[in-house]
VEXKE-396593 format. One line per 10 residues: number of its first residue (from 0); their letters; for each residue x negated, y negated, z of N, C-alpha, C. Coordinates in steps of 0.02 Angstrom, whole numbers, plus 50000, padded with zeros to 5 digits. Example, Ala and Ser with C-alpha at 12.3 -4.5 7.8 and 13.67 -1.06 7.14 Angstrom:
# residues 2
0> AS> 49340 50284 50390 49385 50225 50390 49340 50165 50390  49358 50112 50354 49316 50053 50357 49355 49998 50394
//
This chain:
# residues 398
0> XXXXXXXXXX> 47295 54879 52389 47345 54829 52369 47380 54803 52432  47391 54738 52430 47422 54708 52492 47499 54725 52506  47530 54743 52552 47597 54764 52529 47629 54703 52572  47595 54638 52614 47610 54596 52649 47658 54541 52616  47714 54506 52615 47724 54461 52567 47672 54379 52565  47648 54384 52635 47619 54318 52650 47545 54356 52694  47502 54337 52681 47435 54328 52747 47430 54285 52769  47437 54299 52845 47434 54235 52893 47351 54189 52908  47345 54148 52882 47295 54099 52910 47276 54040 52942  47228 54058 52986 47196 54003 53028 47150 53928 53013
10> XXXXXXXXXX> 47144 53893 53026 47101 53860 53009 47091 53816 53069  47009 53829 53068 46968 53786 53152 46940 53749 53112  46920 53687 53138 46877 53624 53140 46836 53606 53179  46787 53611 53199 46721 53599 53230 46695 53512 53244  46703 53504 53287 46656 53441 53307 46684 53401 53358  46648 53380 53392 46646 53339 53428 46699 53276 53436  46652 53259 53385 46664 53171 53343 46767 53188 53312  46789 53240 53312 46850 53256 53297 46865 53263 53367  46864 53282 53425 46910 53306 53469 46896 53236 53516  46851 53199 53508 46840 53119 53564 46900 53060 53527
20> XXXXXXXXXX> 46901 53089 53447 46943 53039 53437 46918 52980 53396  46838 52984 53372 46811 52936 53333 46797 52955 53253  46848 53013 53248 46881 53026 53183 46911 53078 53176  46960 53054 53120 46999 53095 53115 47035 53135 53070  47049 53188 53102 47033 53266 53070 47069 53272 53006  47051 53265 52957 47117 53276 52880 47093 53337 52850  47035 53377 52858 47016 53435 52798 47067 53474 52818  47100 53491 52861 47141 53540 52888 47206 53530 52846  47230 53464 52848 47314 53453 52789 47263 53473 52721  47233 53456 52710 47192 53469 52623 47172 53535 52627
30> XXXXXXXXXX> 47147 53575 52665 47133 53650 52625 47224 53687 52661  47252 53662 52690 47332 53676 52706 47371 53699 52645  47355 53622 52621 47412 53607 52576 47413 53680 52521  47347 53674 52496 47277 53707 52428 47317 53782 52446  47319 53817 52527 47306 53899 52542 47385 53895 52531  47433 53857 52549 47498 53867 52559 47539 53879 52462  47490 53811 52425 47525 53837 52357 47489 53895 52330  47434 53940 52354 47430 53988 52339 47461 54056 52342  47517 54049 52413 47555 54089 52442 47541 54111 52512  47488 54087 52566 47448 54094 52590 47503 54071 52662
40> XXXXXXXXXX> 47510 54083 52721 47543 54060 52791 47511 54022 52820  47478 53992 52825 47439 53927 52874 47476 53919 52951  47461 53972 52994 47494 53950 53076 47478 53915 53126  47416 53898 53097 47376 53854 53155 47333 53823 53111  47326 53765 53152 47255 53703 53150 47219 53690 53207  47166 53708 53222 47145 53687 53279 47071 53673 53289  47077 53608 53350 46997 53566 53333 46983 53592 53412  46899 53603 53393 46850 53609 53457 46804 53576 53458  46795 53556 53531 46705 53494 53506 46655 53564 53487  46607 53523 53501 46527 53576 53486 46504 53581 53563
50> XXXXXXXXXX> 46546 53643 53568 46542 53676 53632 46541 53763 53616  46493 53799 53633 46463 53841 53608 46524 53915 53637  46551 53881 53691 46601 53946 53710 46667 53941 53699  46690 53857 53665 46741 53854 53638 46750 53867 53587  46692 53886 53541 46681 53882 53472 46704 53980 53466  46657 53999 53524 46664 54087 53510 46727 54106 53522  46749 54060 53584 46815 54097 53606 46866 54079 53549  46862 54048 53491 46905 54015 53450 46912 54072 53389  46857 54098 53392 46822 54140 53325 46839 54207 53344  46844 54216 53420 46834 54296 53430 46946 54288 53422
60> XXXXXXXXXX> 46974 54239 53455 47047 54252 53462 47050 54228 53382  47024 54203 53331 47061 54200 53271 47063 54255 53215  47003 54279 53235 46978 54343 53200 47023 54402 53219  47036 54401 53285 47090 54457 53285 47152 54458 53275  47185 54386 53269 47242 54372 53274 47259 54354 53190  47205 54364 53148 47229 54300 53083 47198 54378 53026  47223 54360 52949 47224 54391 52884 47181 54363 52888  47158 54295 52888 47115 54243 52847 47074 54190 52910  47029 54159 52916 47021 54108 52940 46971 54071 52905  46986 53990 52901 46931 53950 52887 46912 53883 52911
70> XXXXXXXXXX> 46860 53907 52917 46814 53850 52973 46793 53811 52937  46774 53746 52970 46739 53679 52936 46710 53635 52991  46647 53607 52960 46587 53580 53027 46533 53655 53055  46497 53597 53060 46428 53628 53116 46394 53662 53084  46386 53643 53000 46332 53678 52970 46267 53641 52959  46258 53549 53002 46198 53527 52975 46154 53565 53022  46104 53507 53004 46039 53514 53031 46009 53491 53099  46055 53464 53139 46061 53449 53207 46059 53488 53267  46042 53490 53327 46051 53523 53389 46109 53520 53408  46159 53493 53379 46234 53520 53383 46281 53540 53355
80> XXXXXXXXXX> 46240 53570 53305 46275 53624 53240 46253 53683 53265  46301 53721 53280 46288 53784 53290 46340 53832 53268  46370 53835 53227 46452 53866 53204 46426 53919 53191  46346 53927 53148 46323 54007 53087 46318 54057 53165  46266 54026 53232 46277 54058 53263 46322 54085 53314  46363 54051 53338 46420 54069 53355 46447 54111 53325  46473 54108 53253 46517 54153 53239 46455 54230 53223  46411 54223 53218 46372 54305 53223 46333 54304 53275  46375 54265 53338 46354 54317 53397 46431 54358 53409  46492 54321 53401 46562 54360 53395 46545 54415 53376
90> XXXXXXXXXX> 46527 54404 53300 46517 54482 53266 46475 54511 53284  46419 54500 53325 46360 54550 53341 46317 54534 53274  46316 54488 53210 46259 54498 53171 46203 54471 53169  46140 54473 53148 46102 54439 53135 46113 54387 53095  46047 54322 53100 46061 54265 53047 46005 54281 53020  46028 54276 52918 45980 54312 52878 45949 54249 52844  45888 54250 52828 45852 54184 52801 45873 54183 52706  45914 54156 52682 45915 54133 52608 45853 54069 52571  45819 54116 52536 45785 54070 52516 45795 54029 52462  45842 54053 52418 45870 54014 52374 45909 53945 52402
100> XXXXXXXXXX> 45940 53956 52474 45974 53892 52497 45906 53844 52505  45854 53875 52523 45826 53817 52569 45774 53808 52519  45765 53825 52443 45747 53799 52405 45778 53732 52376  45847 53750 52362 45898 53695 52360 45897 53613 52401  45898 53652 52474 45891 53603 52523 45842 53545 52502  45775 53592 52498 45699 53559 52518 45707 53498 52443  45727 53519 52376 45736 53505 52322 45762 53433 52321  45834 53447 52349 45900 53392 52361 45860 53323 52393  45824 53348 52456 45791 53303 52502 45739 53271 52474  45709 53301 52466 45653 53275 52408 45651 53219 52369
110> XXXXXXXXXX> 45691 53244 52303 45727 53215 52247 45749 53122 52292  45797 53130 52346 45822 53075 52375 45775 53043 52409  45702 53068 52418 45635 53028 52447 45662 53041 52507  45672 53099 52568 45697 53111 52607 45632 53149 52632  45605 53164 52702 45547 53205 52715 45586 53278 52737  45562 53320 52729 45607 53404 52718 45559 53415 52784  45602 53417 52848 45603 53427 52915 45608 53472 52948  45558 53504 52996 45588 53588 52995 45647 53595 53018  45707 53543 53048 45769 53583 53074 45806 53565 53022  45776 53555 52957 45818 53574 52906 45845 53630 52892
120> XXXXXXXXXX> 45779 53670 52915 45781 53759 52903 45857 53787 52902  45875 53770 52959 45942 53814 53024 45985 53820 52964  45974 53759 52912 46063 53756 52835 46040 53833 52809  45963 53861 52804 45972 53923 52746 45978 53973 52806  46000 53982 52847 46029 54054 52889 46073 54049 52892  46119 54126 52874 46204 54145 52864 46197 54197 52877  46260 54232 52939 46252 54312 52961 46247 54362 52926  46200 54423 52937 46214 54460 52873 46291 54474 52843  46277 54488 52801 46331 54512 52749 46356 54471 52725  46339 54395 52724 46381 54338 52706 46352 54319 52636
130> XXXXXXXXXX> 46413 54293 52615 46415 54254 52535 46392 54200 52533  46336 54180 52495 46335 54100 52512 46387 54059 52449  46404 54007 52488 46434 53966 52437 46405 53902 52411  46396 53901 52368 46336 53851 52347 46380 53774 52353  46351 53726 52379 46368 53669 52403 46336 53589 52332  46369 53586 52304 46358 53542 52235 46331 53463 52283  46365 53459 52319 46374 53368 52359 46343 53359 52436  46319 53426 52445 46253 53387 52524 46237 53467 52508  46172 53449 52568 46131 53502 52582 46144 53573 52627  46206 53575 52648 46243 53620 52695 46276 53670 52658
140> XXXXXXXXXX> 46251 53745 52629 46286 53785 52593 46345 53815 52639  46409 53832 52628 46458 53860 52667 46432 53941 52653  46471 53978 52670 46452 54072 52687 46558 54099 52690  46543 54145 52617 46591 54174 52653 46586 54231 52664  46630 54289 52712 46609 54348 52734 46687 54385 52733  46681 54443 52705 46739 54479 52685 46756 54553 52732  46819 54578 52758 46821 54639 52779 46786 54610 52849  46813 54559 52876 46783 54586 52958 46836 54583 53014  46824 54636 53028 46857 54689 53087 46933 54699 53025  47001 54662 53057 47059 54662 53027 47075 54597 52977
150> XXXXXXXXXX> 47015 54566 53005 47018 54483 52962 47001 54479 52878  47022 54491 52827 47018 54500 52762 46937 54439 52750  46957 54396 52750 46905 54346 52764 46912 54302 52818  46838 54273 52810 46825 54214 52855 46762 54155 52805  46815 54102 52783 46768 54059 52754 46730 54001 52790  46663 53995 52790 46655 53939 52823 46605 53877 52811  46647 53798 52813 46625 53766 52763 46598 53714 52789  46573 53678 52775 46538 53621 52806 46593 53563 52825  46596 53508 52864 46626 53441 52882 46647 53408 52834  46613 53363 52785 46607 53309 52736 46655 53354 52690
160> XXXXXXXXXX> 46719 53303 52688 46762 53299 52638 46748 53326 52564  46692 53286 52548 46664 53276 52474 46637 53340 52465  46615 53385 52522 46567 53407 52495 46624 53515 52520  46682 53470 52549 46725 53541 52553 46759 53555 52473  46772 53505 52455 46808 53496 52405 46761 53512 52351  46713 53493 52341 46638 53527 52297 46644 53594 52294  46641 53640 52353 46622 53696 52354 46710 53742 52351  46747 53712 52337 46814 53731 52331 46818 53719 52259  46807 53668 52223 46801 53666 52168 46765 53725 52129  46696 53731 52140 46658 53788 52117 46651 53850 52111
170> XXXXXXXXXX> 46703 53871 52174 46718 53931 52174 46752 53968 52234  46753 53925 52291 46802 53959 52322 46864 53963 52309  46898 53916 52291 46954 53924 52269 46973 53984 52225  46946 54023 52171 46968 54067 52151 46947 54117 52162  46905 54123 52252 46900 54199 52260 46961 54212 52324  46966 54151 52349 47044 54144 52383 47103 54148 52341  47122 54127 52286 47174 54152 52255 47163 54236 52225  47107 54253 52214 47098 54358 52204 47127 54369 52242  47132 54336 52330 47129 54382 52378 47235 54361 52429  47243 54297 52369 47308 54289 52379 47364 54334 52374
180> XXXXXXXXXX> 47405 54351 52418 47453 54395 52423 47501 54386 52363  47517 54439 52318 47566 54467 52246 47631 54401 52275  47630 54354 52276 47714 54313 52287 47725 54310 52204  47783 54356 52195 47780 54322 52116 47830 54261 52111  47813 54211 52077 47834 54160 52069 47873 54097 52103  47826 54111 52179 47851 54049 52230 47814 53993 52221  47871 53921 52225 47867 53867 52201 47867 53826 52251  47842 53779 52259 47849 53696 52325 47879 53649 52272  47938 53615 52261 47973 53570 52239 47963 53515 52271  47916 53450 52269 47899 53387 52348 47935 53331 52296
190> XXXXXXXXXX> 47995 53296 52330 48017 53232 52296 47995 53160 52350  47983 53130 52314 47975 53082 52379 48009 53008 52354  48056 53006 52434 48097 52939 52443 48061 52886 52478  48124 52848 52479 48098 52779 52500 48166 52752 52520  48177 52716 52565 48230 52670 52569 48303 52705 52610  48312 52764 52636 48346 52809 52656 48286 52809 52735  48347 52822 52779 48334 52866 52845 48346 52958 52830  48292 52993 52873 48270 53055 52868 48351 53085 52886  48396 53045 52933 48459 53098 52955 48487 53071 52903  48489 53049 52865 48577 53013 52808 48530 53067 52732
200> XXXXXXXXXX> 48472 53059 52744 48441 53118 52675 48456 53198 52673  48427 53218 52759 48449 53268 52779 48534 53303 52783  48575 53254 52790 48668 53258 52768 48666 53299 52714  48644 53250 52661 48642 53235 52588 48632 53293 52548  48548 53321 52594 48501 53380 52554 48548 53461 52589  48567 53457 52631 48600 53522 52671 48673 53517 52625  48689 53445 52595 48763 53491 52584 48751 53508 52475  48703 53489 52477 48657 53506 52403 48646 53589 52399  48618 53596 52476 48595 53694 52461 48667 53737 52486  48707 53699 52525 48772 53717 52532 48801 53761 52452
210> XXXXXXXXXX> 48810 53693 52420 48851 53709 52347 48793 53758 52299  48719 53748 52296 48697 53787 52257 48730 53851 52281  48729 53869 52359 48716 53941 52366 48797 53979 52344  48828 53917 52362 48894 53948 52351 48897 53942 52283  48882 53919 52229 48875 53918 52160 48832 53972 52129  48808 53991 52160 48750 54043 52140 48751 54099 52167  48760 54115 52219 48795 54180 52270 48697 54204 52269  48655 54159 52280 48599 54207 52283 48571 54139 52379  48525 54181 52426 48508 54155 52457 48507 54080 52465  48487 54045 52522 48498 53986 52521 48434 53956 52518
220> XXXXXXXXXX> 48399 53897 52490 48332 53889 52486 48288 53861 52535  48254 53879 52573 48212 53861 52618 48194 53766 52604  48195 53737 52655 48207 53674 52647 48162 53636 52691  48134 53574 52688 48099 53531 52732 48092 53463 52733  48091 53431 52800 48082 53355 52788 48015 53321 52817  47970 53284 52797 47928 53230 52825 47917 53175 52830  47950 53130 52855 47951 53050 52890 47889 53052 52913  47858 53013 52851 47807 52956 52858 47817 52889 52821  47851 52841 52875 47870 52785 52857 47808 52740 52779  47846 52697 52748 47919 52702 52731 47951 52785 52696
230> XXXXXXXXXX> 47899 52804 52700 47936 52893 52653 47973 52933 52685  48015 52985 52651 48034 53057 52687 48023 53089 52618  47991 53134 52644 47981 53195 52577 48024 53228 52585  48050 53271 52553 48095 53347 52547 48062 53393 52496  48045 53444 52556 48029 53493 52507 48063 53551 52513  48046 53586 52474 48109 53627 52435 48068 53698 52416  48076 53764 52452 48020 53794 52441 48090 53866 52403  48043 53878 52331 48089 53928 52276 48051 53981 52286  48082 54051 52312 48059 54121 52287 48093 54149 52221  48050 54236 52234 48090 54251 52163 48143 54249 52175
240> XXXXXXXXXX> 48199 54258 52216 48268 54256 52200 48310 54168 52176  48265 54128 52229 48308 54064 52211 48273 54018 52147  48218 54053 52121 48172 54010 52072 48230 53996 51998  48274 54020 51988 48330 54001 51933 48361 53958 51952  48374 53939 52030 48390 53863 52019 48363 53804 52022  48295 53813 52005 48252 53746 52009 48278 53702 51970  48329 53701 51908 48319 53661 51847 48389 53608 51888  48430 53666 51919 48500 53632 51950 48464 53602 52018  48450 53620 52061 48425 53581 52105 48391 53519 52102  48354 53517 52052 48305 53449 52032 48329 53410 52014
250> XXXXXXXXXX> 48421 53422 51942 48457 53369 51931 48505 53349 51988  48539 53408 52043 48560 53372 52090 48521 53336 52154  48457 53337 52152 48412 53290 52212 48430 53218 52162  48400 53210 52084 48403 53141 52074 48482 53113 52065  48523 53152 52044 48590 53117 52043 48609 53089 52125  48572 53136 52172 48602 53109 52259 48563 53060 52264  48517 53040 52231 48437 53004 52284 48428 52956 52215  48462 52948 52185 48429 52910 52127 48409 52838 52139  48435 52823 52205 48432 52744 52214 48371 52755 52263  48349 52807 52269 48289 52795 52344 48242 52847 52307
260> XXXXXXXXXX> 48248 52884 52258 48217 52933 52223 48135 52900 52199  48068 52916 52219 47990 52874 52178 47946 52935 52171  47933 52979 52164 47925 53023 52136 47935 53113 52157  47919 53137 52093 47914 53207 52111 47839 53241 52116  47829 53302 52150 47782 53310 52164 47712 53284 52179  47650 53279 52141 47597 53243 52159 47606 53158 52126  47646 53161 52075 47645 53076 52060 47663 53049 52107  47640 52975 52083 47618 52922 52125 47636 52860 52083  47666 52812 52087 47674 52735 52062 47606 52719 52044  47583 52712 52118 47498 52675 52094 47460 52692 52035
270> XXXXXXXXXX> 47472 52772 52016 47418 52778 51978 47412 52742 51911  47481 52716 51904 47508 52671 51829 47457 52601 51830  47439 52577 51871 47396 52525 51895 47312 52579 51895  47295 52610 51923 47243 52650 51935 47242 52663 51853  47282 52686 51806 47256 52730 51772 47208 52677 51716  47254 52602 51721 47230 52544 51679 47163 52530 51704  47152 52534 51760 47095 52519 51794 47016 52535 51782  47045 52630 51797 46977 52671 51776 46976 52674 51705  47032 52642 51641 47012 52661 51576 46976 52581 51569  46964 52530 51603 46898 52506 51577 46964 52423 51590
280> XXXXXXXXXX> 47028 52439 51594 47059 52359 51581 47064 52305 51672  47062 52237 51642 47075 52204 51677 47135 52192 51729  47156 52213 51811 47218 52180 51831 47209 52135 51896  47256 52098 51915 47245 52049 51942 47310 52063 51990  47316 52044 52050 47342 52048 52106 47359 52001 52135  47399 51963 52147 47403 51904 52184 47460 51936 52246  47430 51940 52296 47486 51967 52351 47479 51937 52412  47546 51887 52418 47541 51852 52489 47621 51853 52520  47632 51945 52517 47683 51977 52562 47644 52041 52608  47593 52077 52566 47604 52128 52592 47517 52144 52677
290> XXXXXXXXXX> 47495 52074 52661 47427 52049 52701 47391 52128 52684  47364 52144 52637 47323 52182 52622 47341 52264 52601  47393 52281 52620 47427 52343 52610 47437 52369 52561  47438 52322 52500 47458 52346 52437 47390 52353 52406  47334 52341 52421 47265 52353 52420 47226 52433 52448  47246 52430 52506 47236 52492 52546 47277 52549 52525  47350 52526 52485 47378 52584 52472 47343 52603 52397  47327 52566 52342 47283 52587 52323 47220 52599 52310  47197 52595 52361 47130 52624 52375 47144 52703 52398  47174 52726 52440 47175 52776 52473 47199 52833 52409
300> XXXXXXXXXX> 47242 52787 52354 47276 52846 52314 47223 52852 52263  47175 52792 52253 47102 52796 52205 47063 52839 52249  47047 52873 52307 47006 52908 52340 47036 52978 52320  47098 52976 52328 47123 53064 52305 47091 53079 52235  47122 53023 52203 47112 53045 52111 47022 53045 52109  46994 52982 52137 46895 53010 52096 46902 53055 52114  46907 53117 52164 46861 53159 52173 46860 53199 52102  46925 53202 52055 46935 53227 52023 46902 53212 51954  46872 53147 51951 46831 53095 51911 46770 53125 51889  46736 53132 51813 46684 53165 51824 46630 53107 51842
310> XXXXXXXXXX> 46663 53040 51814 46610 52970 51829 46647 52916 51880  46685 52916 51927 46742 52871 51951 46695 52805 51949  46727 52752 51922 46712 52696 51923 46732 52655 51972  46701 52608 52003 46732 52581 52090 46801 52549 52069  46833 52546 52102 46907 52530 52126 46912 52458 52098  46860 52425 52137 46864 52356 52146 46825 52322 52068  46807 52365 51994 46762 52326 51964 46829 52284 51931  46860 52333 51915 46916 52308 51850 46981 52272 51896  46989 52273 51945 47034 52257 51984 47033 52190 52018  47055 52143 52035 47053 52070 52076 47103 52089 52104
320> XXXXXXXXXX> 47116 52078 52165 47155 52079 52227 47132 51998 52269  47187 51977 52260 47185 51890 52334 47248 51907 52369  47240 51892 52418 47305 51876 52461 47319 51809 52464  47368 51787 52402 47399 51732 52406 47347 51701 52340  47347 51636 52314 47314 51610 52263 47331 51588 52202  47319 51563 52176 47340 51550 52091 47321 51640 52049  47347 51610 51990 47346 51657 51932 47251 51672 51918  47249 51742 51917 47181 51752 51913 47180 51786 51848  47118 51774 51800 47079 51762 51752 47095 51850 51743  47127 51904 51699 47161 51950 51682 47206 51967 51641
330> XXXXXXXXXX> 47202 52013 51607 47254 52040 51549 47326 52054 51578  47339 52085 51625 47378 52094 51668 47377 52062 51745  47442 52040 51761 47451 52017 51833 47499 52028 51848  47510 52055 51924 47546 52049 51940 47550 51995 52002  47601 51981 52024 47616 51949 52081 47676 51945 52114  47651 51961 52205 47714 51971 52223 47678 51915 52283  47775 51903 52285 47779 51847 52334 47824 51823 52378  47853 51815 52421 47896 51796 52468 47959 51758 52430  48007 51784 52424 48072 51753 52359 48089 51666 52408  48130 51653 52381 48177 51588 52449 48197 51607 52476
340> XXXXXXXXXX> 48228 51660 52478 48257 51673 52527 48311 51638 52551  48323 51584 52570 48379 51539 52584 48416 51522 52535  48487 51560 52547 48524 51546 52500 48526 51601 52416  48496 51640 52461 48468 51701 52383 48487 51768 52435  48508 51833 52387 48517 51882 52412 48425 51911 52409  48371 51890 52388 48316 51897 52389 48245 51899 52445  48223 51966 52447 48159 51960 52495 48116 51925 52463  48092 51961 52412 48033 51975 52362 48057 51948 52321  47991 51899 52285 48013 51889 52210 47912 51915 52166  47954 51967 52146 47886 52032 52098 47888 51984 52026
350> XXXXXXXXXX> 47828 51955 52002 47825 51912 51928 47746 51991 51904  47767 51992 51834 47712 52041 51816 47713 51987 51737  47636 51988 51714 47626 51925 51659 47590 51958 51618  47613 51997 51581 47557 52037 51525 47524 51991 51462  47483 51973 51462 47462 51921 51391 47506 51850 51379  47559 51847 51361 47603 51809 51344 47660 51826 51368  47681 51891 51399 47750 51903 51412 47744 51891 51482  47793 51882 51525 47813 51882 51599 47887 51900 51604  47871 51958 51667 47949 51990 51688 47959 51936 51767  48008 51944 51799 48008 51936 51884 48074 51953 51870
360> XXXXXXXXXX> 48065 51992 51966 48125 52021 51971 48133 52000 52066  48179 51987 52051 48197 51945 52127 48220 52055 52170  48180 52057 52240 48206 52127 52268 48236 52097 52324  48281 52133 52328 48315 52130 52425 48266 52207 52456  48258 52214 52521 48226 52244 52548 48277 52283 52577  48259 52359 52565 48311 52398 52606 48328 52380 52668  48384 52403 52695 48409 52389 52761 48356 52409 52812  48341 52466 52821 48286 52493 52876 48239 52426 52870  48208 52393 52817 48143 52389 52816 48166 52274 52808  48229 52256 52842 48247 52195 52826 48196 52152 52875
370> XXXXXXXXXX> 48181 52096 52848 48153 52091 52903 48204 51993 52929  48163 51953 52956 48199 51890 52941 48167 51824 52891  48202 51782 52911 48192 51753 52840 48135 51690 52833  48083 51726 52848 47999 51698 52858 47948 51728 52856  47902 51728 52827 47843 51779 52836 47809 51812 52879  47839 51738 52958 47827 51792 53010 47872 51839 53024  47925 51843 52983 47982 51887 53029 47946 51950 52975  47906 51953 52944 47894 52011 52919 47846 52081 52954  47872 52124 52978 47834 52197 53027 47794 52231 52959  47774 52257 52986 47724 52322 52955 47763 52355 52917
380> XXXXXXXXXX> 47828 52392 52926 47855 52422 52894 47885 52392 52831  47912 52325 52850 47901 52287 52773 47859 52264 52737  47800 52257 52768 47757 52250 52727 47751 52328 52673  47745 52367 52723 47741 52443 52663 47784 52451 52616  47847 52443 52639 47904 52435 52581 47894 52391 52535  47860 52332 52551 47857 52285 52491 47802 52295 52456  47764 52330 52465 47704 52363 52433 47708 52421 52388  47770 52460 52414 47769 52523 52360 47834 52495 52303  47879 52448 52344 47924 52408 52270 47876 52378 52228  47824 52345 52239 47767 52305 52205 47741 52384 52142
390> XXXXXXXX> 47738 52425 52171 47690 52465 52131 47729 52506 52082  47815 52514 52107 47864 52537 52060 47901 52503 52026  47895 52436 52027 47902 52364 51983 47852 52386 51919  47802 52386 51926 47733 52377 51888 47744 52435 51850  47751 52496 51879 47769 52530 51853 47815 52571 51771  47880 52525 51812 47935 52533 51779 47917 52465 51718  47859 52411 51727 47885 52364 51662 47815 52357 51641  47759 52378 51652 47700 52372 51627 47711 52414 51533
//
C-alpha cells in the first residue's frame, strides 16, 4: 500500500522536430492535466531531440529521481526512432520480438494498400518484461513496464496526439489510476474569466480564501492563476479537509466575478454553436470584426471535443463562416460586426436571426481589450475578446 500522499512524475518527449521548433510540444499539458486529476505530481516536462545519449541520460536521471515516468515519441519505423532501445540499454534489457504487434502492424498497412517494409519490424520490439499497449489509431504499440528499480512505472507512448489519446482511452488510463496514490477526495475547481487583469482577480480571489478560512477555521485552499490572454483561470485545488467548502467557494467566485465570470471547469461557450453543428443543423457566420479568430477559436475547441466523437463530422459541413458578407442561406445566424461607434457607447454590434426572430445587442469592449474607433485601431487582443463575446452572445440567446 502506498503510504505517499502524491507520486511524483516525469514526463519526457522525444524528438527532434520538438526541440528545432517546427512543432510544438502539447502531449505533455494533455497527459499533465489527465495524471494531476488523478492525484498524481507532475514536476517536470522535458523535450530531447533524437539524440541517443540525451535520450539515456534523460531515462537513467528520471528513473531514479521519479515514482512514475512517461515518455512519448520515437516509436516509428524510422532510423531516428530509437526510444525502445535506449530505454533497455538504461535497464540492461533485451528487446523482445511481439508477434501479435507485428501482426497488427503488417495487417493495418496492408488494409491501407501500404507495402509492409522491413523497418517496419523495429514497432513489434519492447524490452523484456514490458506490457504492450495496444495502439487503436497508427501502427506504433506503446509498452508499459512496472517495478523498475524505485520507479513504480514507466509508460511509453508514441508522438501522434490521436493515437496517445487512443491508447489512453483503451486502457492506460485505468491502469494509471490502480496505481494512483489513496487522495481521498481531492478536487481542481477551474473558473474561467474574461475581461479582468490577473492582479485586480488575484486581490479579489486572496481576500475570498481570507474569509473562507476565517469562516471555517479549517486550512486555507491551495490556489492558482493562468493568463492566457484574453483569459485568467483560477484554480482552486480542495483536499479532504477543505472539500466542504466547495459549495461556499463556488457561490462566492460568481457573486465576485459575475461580470467577467464564462465558465466553470471544462465548459466552453463554443460548444453551444458546436453542439448545433455536429447534431446535423445549419449555422451561418458572418464575421467582419474578428478577421478569422472566431473560426479558429472554434475549430480548436471542435478538435478537443471529436476525439471524443465516435463519428465526428467535419467542422466545416454544417457551418458557413465569411468574413464580412450578406446574410447566408441558414437556420441560424449569427453576425457580428463593427457597431458606429461614433457617438454610441458601442464596439460591437452581435445580431443573432433564428428563423424569423432576430436579437442584436450593441457590446462595449472591456477596458484592457479597447481598442480605437476603426477597424484598424483593432489589435489581436480585441479581436479575441470580440470573438469569445460573439460566442457568449450566441450562447446566452440561441
Amino acid at each position: 500500500m502506498v503510504s505517499k500522499q502524491q507520486l511524483d512524475v516525469r514526463i519526457l518527449a522525444i524528438g527532434t522536430e520538438l526541440t528545432d521548433g517546427q512543432v510544438l510540444e502539447k502531449n505533455a499539458a494533455w497527459l499533465a492535466s489527465r495524471l494531476t486529476e488523478m492525484g498524481y505530481r507532475v514536476l517536470e516536462h522535458r523535450t530531447v531531440s533524437d539524440d541517443r545519449s540525451a535520450i539515456e541520460l534523460a531515462f537513467a536521471e528520471f528513473i531514479k529521481s521519479s515514482d512514475g515516468v512517461v515518455v512519448t515519441g520515437g516509436l516509428g519505423p524510422t532510423s531516428d526512432d530509437f526510444t525502445r532501445h535506449c530505454l533497455a540499454a538504461v535497464l540492461g534489457r533485451e528487446l523482445i520480438w511481439d508477434e501479435t504487434s507485428w501482426a497488427k502492424i503488417a495487417a493495418r498497412l496492408s488494409q491501407r494498400g501500404i507495402p509492409v517494409t522491413e523497418n517496419q519490424r523495429v514497432q513489434a520490439f519492447f524490452p523484456s518484461g514490458a506490457e504492450v499497449l495496444p495502439n487503436s489509431a497508427g501502427t506504433a504499440n506503446g509498452f508499459w513496464l512496472e517495478g523498475v528499480g524505485s520507479t513504480r512505472f514507466v509508460a511509453v507512448l508514441p508522438g501522434p496526439p490521436a493515437e496517445i489519446a487512443a491508447i489512453w482511452t483503451d486502457g492506460l488510463a485505468a491502469q494509471l489510476k490502480a496505481l494512483a496514490p489513496r487522495v481521498t477526495n481531492r478536487k481542481l475547481l477551474l473558473f474561467k474569466t474574461i475581461g479582468r487583469g490577473e492582479g485586480l482577480l488575484a486581490t479579489e480571489t486572496e481576500r475570498i480564501l481570507d474569509d473562507l478560512e476565517a469562516e471555517s477555521g479549517v486550512s486555507r485552499i491551495a490556489v492558482g492563476y493562468r493568463a492566457n490572454v484574453p483569459y485568467v483561470e483560477l484554480k482552486f485545488w480542495l483536499d479532504q479537509e477543505t472539500l466542504a467548502l466547495e459549495n461556499s467557494l463556488r457561490e462566492k467566485v460568481k457573486v465576485a466575478f459575475s461580470d467577467v465570470l464564462i465558465g466553470e471547469g471544462d465548459f466552453d461557450f463554443a460548444d453551444r454553436i458546436l453542439n448545433v453543428v455536429t447534431a446535423g443543423g445549419s449555422v451561418a457566420i458572418l464575421d467582419n470584426v474578428t478577421e478569422g479568430l472566431l473560426l479558429e477559436r472554434l475549430k480548436a475547441r471542435y478538435g478537443k471535443l471529436a476525439s471524443g466523437l465516435d463519428h465526428p463530422p467535419p467542422l466545416l459541413t454544417n457551418l458557413m463562416y465569411q468574413c464580412g458578407g450578406t446574410r447566408a442561406s441558414a437556420r441560424a445566424t449569427i453576425v457580428c460586426e463593427l457597431g458606429p461607434m461614433v457617438g454610441s457607447q458601442s464596439d460591437i454590434l452581435f445580431t443573432l436571426r433564428i428563423d424569423e426572430k432576430e436579437i442584436k445587442k450593441e457590446v462595449k469592449l472591456p477596458g484592457p481589450a479597447q481598442a480605437g474607433a476603426s477597424k484598424e485601431g483593432f489589435t489581436e487582443r480585441s479581436r479575441r475578446w470580440a470573438a469569445e463575446l460573439a460566442l457568449r452572445f450566441w450562447s446566452e440567446n440561441v
